[in-house]
C-alpha positions in Angstrom: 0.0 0.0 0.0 1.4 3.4 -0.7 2.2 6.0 1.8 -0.9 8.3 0.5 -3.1 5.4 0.4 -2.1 5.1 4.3 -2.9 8.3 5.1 -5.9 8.6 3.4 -7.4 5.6 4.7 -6.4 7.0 8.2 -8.1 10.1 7.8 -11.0 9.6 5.4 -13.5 10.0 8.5 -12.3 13.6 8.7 -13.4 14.2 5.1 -16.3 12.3 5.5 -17.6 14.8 8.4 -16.5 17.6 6.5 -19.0 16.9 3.4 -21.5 16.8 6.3 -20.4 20.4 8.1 -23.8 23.0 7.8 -21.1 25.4 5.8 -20.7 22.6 2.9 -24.3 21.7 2.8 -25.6 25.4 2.8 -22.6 26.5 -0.5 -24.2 23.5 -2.5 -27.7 24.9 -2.3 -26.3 28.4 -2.7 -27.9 29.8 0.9 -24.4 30.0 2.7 -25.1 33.5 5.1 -23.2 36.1 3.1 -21.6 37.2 6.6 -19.9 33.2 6.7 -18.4 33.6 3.4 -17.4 36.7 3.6 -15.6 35.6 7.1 -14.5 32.3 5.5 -12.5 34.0 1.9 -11.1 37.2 4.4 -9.3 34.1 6.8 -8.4 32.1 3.6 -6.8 35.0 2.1 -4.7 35.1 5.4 -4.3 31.4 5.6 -2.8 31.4 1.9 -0.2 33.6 2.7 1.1 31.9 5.1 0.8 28.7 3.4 2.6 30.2 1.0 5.3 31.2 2.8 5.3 27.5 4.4 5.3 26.2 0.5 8.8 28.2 0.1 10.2 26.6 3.0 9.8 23.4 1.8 11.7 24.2 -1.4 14.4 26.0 0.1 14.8 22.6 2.1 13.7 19.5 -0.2 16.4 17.2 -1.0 15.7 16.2 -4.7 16.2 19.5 -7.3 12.6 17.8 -9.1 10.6 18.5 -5.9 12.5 21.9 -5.3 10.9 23.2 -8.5 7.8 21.9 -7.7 7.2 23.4 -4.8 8.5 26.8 -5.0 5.2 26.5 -8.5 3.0 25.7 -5.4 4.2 28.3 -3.8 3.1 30.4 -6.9 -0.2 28.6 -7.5 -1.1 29.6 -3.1 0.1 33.3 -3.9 -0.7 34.1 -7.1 -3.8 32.5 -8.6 -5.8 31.7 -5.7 -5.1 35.7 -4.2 -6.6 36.3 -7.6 -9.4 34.5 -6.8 -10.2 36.2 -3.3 -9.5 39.5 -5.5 -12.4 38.8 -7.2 -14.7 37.9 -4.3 -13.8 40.8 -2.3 -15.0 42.8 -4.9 -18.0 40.9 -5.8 -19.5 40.9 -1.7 -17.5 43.7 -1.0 -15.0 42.4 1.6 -12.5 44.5 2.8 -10.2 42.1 3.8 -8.8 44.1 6.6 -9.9 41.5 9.4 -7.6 40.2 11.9 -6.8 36.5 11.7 -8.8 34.0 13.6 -7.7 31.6 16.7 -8.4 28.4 13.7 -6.0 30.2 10.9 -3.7 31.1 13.3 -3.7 27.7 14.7 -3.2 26.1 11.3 -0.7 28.8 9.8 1.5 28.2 12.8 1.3 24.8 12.8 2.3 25.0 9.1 5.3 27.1 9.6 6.6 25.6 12.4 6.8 22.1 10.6 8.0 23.6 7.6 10.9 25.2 10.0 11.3 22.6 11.8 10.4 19.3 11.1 12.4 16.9 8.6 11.4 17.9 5.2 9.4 14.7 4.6 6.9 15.5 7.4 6.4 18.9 6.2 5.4 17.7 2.8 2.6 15.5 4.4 1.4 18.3 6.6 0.4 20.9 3.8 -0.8 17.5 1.3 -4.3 18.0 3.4 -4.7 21.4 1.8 -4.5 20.4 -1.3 -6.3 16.9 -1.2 -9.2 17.8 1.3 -10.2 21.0 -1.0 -9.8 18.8 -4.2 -12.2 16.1 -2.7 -14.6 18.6 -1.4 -15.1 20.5 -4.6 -15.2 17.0 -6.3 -18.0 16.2 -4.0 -20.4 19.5 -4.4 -19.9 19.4 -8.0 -21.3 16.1 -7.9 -24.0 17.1 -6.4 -27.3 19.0 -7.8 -26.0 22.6 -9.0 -28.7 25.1 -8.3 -29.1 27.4 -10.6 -27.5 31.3 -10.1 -25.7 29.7 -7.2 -23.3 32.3 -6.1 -20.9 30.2 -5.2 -20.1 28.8 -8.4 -16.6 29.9 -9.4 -15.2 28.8 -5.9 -16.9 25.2 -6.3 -15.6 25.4 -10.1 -12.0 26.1 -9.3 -11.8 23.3 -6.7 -13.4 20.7 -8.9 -11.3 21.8 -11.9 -8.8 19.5 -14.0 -5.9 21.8 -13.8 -6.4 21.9 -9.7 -6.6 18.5 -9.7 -3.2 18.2 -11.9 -1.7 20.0 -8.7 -3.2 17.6 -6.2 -1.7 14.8 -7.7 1.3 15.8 -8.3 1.5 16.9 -4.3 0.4 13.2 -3.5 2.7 11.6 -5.9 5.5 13.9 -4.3 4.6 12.4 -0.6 4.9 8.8 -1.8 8.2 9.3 -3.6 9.8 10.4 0.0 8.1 8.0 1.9 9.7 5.5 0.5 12.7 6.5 1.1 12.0 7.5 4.9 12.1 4.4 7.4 9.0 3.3 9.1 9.1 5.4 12.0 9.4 8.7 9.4 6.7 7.3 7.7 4.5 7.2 10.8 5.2 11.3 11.9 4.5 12.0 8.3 1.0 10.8 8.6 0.8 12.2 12.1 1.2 15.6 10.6 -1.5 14.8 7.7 -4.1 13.7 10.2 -3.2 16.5 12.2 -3.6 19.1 9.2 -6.8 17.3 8.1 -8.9 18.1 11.7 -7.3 21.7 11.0 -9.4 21.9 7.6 -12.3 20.4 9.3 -11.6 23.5 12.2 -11.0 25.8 9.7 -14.6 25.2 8.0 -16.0 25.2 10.9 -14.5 28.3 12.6 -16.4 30.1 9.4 -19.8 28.8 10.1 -19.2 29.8 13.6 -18.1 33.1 12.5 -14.8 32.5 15.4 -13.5 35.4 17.2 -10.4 35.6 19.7 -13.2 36.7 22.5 -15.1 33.8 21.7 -13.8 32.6 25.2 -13.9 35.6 26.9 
C-alpha cells in the first residue's frame, strides 16, 4: 500500500464529516449566510499567505532539485492564482479584507510554519498535502451534487473541482509517496501524524467560518 493510500485511509473519517459540516451543505444549495463567506475567503486570504510562505520553505529545504521546482510552483499557485481569486470575491460581496486572523488560521498557519521550520522535510510535505487533497475532494463532492441554478458560489466550487487543480493535487500526492519510500517506518509514521493533524485543522477551519470564530469567543 502506498504511503498516501495510508494516510488517506487513516483520515477519510475527517473528510467524510466535512462533506457533512452545515457550511458545505448550505454553499451546495447556494444559501451559505453572506456574513460566513465573507468571514471564511477574508481568513483564507490570510491562511494562503502563510501557506505560501510555508510552501517556500519546503523548497528552500527538499532534497531532490525535481521536488525543489515543484514546490517553489506551489508556492506560486497559493500566492498568485488563488489571491486572484479572493481579488475577485472581495469585490463581488464587497470584503475589505482588513480583518484580523482567527484563533483556527492562526492555529493552522503556525502549525504549518513551524513544521516547515522545523520538522524533517518529509513530514512537512505530508502536513500541507491536506490542503490540497481535502479541497480537491470537497469541490469533487459539491460538483457532484445538484447545482442550483445562479448559485453564487459557483466559481469557488468550479475552481476546486477543476482538472488543472486536480493536476496539482496529484502531483503533491505523488511527491509524498516518492519520499516515503525513502524514509524508514518510524518517518513514515510522523509523516502521517502531521496529515491527520492538518486534516482536523481543515475540518476546524470550515468550521470556525460557520461559527463566525473570534479571539473573544472565550472571553
Amino acid at each position: 500500500m502506498k504511503w498516501s493510500e495510508k494516510a488517506w485511509e487513516q483520515s477519510n473519517y475527517i473528510y467524510e464529516e466535512i462533506i457533512k459540516m452545515p457550511f458545505i451543505e448550505s454553499l451546495i444549495k447556494g444559501t451559505l449566510p453572506l456574513d460566513r463567506f465573507q468571514f471564511y475567503i477574508e481568513q483564507d486570504s490570510i491562511y494562503l499567505a502563510h501557506f505560501g510562505r510555508t510552501l517556500s520553505l519546503i523548497a528552500a529545504r527538499a532534497n531532490d532539485t525535481g521536488h525543489v521546482l515543484d514546490f517553489i510552483r506551489f508556492a506560486e499557485g497559493a500566492i498568485v492564482v488563488e489571491n486572484a481569486l479572493h481579488a475577485g470575491y472581495f469585490k463581488q460581496f464587497e470584503i475589505e479584507g482588513k480583518a484580523s486572523i482567527s484563533p483556527t488560521c492562526h492555529h493552522y498557519t503556525s502549525f504549518l510554519l513551524s513544521t516547515a521550520s522545523l520538522a524533517q522535510v518529509e513530514v512537512a510535505m505530508a502536513a500541507v498535502l491536506p490542503c490540497f487533497w481535502i479541497y480537491k475532494k470537497v469541490g469533487d463532492y459539491i460538483y457532484q451534487q445538484k447545482q442550483v441554478q445562479n448559485n453564487p458560489y459557483q466559481t469557488w466550487i468550479d475552481t476546486y473541482a477543476g482538472e488543472d487543480f486536480g493536476i496539482l493535487v496529484a502531483k503533491a500526492i505523488g511527491i509524498c509517496d516518492t519520499v516515503a519510500e525513502q524514509c524508514t517506518p518510524q518517518q513514515q509514521n510522523k509523516m502521517l501524524v502531521a496529515f491527520e493533524k492538518a486534516c482536523h485543522l481543515e475540518w476546524q477551519f470550515w468550521h470556525s467560518a460557520w461559527h463566525l470564530e473570534r479571539w473573544d469567543t472565550f472571553k
